[in-house]
Backbone as a chain_set.jsonl record, in Angstrom:
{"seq": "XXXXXXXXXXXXXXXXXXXXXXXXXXXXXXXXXXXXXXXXXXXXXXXXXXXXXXXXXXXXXXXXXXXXXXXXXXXXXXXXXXXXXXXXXXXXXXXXXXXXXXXXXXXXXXXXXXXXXXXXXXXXXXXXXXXXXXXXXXXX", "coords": {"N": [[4.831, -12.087, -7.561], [5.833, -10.7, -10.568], [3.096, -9.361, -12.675], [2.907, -8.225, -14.876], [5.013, -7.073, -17.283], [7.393, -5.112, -18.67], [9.108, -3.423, -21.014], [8.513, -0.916, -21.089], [7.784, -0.701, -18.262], [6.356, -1.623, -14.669], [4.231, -3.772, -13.533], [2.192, -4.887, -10.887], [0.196, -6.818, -8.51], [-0.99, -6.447, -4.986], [-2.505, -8.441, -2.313], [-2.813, -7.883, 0.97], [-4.393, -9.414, 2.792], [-4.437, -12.343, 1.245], [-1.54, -12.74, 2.067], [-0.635, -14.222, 4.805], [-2.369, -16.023, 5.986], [-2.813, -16.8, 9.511], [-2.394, -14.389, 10.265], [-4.124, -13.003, 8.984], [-6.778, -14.061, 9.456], [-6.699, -13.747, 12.228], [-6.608, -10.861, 12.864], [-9.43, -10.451, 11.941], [-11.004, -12.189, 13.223], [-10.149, -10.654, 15.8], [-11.813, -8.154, 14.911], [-14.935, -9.117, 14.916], [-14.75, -9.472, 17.257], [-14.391, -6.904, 18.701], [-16.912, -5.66, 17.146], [-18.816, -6.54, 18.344], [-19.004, -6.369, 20.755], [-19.082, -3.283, 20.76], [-21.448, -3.203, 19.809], [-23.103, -4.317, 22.234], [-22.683, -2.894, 23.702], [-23.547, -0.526, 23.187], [-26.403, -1.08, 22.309], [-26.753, -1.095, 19.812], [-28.272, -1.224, 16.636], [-27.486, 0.15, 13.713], [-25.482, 1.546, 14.658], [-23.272, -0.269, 15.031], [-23.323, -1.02, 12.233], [-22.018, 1.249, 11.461], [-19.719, 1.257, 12.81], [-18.565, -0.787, 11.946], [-18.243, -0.258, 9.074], [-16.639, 1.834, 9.411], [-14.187, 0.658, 10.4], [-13.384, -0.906, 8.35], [-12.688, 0.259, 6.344], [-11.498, 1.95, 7.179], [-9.196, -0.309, 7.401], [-8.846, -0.714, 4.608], [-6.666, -1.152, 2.828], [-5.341, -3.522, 3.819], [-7.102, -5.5, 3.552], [-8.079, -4.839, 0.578], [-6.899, -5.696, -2.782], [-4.003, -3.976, -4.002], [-3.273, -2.121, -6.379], [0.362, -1.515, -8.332], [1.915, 0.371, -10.589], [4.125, 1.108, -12.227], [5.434, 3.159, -14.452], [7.562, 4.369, -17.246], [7.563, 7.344, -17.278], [5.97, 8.135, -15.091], [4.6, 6.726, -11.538], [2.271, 4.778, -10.559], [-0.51, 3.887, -8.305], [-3.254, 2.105, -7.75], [-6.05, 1.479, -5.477], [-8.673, 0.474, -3.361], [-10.003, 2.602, -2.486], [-9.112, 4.726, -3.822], [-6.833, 6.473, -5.644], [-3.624, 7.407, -6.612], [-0.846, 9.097, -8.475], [1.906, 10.019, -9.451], [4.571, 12.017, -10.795], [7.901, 11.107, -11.976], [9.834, 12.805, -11.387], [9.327, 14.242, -9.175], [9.883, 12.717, -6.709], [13.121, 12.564, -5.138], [15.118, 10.84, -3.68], [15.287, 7.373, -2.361], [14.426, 4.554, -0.194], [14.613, 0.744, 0.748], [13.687, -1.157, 2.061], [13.032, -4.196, 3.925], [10.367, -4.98, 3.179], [9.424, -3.227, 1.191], [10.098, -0.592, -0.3], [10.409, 3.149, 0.195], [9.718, 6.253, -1.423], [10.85, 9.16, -1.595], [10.228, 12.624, -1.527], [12.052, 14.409, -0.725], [15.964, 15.318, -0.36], [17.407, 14.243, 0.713], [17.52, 12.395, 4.09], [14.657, 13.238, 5.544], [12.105, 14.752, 8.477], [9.872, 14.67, 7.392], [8.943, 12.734, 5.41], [8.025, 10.472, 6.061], [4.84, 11.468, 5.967], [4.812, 13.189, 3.204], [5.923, 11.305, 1.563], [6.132, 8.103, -0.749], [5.215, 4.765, -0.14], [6.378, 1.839, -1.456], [4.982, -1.329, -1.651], [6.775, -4.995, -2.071], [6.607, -8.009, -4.325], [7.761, -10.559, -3.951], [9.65, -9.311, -5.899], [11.795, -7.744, -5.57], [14.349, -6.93, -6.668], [13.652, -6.386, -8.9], [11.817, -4.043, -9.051], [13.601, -2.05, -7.425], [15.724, -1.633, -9.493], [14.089, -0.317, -11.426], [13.229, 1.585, -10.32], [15.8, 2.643, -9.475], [17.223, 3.716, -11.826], [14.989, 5.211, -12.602], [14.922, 7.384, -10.504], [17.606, 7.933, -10.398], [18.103, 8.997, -13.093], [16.962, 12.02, -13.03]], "CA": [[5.502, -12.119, -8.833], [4.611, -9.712, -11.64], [2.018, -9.811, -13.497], [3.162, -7.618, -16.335], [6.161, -6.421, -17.317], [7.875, -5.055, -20.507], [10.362, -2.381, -21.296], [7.94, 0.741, -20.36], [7.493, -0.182, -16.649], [6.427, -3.241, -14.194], [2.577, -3.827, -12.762], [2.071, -5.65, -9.939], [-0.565, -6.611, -7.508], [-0.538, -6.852, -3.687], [-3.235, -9.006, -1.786], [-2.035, -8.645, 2.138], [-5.279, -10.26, 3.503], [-3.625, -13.747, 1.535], [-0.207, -13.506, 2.422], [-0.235, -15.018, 5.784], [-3.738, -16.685, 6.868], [-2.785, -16.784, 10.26], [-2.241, -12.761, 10.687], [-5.667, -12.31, 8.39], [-7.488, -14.908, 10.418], [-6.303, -13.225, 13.494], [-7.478, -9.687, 12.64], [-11.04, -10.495, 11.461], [-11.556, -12.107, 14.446], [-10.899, -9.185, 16.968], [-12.573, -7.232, 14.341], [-15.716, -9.555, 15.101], [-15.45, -9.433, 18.8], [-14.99, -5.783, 18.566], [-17.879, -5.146, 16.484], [-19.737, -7.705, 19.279], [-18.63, -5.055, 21.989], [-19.975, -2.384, 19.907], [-23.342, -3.797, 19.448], [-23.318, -4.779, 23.083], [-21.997, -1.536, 24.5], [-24.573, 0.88, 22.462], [-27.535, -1.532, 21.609], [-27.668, 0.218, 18.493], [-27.315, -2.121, 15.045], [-26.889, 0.837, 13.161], [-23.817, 1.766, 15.409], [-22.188, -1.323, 14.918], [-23.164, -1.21, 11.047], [-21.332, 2.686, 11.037], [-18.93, 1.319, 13.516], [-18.038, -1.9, 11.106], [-17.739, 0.201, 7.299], [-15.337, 2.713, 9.477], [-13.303, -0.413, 10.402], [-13.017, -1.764, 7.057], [-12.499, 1.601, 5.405], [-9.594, 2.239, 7.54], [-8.222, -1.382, 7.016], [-8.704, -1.441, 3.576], [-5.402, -1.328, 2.115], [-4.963, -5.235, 4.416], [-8.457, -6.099, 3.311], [-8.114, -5.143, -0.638], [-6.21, -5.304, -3.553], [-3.657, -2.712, -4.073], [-2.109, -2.339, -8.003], [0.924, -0.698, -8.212], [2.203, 0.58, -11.934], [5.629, 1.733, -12.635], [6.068, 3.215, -15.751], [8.627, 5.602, -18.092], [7.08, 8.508, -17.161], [5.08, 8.013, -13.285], [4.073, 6.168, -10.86], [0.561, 5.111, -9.964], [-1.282, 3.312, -6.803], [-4.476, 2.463, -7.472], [-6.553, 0.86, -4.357], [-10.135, 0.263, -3.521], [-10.56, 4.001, -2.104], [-7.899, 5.984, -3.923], [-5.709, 6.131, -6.84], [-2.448, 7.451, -7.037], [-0.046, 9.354, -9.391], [2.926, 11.091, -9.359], [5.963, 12.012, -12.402], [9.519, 10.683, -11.183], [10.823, 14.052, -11.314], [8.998, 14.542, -7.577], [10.448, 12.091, -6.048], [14.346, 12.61, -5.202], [15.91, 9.539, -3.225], [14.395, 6.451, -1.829], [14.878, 4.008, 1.123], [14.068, 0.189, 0.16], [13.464, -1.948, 3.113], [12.616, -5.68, 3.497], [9.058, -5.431, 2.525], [9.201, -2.602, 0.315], [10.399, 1.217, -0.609], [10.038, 4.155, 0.721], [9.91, 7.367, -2.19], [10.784, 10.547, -0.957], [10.531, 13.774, -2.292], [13.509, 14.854, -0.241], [16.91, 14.526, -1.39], [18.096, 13.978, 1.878], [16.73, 11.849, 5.106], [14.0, 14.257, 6.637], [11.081, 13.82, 8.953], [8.262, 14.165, 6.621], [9.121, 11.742, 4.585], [6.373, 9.525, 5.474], [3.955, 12.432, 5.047], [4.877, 13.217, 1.679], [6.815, 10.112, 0.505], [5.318, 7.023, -0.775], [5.685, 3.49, -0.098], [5.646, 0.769, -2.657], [5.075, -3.083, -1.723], [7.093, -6.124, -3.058], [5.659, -8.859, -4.226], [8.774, -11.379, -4.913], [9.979, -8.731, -7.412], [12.731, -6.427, -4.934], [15.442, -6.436, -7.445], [13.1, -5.668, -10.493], [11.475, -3.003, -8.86], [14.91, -1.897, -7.166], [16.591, -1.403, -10.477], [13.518, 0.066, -12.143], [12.988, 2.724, -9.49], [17.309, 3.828, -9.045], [17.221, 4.055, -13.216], [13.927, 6.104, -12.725], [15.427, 8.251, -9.827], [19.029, 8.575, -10.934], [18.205, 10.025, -14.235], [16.859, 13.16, -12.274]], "C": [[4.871, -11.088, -9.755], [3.942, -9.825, -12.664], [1.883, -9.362, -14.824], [4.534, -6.743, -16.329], [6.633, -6.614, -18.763], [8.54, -3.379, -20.266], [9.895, -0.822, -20.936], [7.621, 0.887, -19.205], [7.093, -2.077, -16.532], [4.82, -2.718, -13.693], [2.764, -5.285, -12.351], [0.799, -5.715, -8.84], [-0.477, -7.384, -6.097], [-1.846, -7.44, -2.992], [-2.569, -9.319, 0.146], [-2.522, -10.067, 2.731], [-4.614, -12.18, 3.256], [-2.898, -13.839, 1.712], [-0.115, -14.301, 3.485], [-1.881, -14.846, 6.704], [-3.844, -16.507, 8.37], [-2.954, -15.05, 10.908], [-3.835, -12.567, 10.341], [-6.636, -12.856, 9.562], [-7.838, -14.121, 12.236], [-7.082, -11.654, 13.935], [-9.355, -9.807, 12.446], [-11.456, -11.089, 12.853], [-11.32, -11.358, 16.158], [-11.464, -8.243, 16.586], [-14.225, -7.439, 14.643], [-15.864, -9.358, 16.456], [-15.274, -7.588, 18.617], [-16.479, -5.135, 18.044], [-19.237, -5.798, 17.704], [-19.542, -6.977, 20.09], [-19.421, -4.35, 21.312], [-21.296, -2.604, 20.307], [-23.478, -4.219, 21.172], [-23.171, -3.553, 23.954], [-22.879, -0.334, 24.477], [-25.779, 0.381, 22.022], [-28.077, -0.981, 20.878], [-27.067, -1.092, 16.85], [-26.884, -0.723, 14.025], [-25.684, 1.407, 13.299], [-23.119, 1.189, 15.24], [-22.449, -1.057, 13.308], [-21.731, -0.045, 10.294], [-19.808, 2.358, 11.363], [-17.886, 0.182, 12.324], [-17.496, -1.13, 9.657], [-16.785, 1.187, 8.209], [-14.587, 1.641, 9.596], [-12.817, -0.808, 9.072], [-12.555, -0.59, 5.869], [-11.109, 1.418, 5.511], [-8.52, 1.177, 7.75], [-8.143, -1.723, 5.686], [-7.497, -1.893, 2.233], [-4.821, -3.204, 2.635], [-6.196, -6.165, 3.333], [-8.794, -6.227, 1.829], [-7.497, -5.069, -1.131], [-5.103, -3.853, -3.553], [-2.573, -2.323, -5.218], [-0.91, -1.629, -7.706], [1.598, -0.48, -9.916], [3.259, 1.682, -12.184], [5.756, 2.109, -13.961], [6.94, 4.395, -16.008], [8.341, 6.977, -17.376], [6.573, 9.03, -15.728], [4.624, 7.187, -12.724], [2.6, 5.947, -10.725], [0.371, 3.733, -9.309], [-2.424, 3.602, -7.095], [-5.37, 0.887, -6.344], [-7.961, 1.148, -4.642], [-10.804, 1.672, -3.501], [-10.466, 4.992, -3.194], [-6.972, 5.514, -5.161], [-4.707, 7.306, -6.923], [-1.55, 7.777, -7.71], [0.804, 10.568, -9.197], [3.824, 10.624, -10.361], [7.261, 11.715, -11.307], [9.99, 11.738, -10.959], [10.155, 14.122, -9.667], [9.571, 13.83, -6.563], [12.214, 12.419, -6.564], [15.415, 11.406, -4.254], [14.44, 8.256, -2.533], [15.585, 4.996, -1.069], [14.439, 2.562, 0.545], [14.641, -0.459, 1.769], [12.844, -3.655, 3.175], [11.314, -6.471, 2.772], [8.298, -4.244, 0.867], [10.023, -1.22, 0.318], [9.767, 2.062, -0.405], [9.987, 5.525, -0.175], [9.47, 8.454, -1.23], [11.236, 11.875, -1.915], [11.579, 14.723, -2.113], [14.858, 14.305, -0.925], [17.952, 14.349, -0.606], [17.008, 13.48, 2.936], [15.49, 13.528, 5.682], [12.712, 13.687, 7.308], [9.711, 13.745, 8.827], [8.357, 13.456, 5.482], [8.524, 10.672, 4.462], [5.226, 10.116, 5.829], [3.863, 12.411, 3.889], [5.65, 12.058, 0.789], [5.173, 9.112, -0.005], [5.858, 5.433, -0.658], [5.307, 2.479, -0.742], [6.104, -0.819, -2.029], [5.695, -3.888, -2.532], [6.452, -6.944, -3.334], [6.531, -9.856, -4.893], [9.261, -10.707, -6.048], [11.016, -7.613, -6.647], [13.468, -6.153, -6.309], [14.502, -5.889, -8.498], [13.068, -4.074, -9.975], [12.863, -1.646, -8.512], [15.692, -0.851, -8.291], [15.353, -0.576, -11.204], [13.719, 1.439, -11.566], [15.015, 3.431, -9.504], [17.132, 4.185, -10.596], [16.186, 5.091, -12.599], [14.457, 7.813, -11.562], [16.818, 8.752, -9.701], [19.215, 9.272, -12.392], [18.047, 11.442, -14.018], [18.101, 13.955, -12.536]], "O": [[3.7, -10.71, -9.729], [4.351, -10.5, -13.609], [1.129, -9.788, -15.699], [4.921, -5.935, -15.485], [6.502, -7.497, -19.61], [8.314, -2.514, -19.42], [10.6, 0.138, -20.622], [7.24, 1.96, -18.738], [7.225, -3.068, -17.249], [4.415, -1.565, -13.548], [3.173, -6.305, -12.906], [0.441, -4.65, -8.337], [-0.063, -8.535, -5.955], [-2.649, -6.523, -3.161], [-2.091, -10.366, 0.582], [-1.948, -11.117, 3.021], [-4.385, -13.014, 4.132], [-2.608, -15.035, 1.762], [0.564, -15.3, 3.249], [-2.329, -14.067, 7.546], [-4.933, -16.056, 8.725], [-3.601, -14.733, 11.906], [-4.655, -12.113, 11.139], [-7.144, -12.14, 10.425], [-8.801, -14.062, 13.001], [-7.807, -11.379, 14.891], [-10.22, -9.094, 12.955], [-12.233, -10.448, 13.561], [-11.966, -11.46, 17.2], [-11.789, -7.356, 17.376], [-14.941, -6.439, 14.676], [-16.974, -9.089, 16.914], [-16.345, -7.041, 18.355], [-17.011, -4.181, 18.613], [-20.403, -5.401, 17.718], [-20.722, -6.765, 20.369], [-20.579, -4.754, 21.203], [-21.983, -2.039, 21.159], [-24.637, -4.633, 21.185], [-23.767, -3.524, 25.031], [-22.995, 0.558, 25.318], [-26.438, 1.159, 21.333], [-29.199, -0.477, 20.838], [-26.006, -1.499, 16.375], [-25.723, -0.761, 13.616], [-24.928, 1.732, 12.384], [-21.995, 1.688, 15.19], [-21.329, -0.751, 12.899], [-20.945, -0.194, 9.358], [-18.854, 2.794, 10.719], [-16.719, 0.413, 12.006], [-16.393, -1.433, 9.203], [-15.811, 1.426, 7.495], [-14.042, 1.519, 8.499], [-11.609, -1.008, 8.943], [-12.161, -0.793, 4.721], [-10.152, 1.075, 4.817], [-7.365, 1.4, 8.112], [-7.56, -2.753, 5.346], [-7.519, -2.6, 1.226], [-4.097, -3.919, 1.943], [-6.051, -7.162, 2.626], [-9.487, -7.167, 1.439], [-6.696, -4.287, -0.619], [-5.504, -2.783, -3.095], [-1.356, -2.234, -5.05], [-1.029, -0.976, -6.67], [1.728, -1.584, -10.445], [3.096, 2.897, -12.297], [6.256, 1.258, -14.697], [7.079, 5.297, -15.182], [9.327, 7.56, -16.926], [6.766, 10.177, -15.326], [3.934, 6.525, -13.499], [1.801, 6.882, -10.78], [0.932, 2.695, -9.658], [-2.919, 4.722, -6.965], [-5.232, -0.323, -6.525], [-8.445, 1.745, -5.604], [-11.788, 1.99, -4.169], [-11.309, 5.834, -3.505], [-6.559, 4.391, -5.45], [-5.209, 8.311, -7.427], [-0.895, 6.756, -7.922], [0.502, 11.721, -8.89], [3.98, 9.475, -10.775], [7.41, 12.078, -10.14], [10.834, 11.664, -10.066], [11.101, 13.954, -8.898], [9.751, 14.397, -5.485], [12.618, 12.508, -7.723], [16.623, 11.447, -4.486], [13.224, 8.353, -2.369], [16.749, 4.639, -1.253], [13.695, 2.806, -0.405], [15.694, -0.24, 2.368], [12.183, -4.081, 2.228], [11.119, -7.556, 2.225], [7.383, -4.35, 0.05], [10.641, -1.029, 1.366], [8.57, 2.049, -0.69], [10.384, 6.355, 0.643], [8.494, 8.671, -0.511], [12.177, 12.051, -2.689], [11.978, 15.574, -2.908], [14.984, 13.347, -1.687], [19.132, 14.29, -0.954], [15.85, 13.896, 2.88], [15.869, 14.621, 6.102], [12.219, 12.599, 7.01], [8.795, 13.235, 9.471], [7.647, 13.786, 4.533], [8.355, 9.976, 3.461], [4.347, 9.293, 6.082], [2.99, 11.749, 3.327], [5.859, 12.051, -0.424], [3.964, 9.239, 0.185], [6.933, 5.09, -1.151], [4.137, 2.098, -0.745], [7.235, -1.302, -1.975], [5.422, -3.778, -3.728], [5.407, -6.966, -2.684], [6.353, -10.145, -6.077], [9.346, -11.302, -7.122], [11.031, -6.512, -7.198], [13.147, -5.175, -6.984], [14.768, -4.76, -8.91], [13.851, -3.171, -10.267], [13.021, -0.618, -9.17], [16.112, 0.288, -8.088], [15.995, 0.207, -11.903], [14.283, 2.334, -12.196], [15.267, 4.636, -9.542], [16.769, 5.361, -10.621], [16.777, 5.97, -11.973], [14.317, 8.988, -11.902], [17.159, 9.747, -9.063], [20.194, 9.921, -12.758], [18.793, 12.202, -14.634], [18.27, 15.039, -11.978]]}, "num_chains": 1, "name": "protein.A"}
């Protein structure tokens, strides 16, 4: 649901790790026996320590928070790593799919479009976002 919203844009935040316990649950523990391979494979703890922060690096979009902030003017994605910003004018169509939207800087299907696009998460809010984003990309 969103957590702020008012006439200059919508902010929202995405938590995957709680949406569905069973998926999170599931991951962490082949992340644990992996890391138990590791350490068993290279009898090195520092290997498994290097081997564990790359793991969690490169899951951390599941693993943390991830804001997303729509407003008048640009977009912005800010995450644990990385933050995020682009003006609406860059983006020229977009794809919206069951779990979220796809922004593309194309103004037609092409196949770097999830290279250079971006993809924004729902969070019980399709239609808001929906209607925020065609207003934002049909004024163009």
């Amino acid at each position: 649901m969103p957590q702020n919203s008012n006439i200059t844009g919508i902010e929202w935040t995405i938590y995957p790790i709680k949406r569905n316990w069973k998926v999170s649950a599931g991951l962490i523990f082949l992340l644990v026996i992996l890391c138990v391979a590791i350490y068993f494979s290279f009898d090195s703890f520092m290997f498994l320590l290097l081997s564990a922060v790359i793991l969690i690096c490169s899951l951390s979009p599941f693993f943390f928070p991830t804001k997303y902030i729509l407003q008048d003017d640009h977009i912005m994605i800010r995450s644990l790593l990385r933050t995020f910003s682009k003006k609406w004018d860059f983006f020229k169509s977009y794809y919206p799919d069951k779990n979220g939207v796809l922004l593309s800087p194309f103004p037609s299907p092409s196949r770097l479009e999830n290279f250079r696009g971006v993809y924004i998460k729902f969070d019980n809010n399709r239609t808001e976002v929906l209607g925020f984003i065609g207003r934002k990309i049909g004024e163009q």
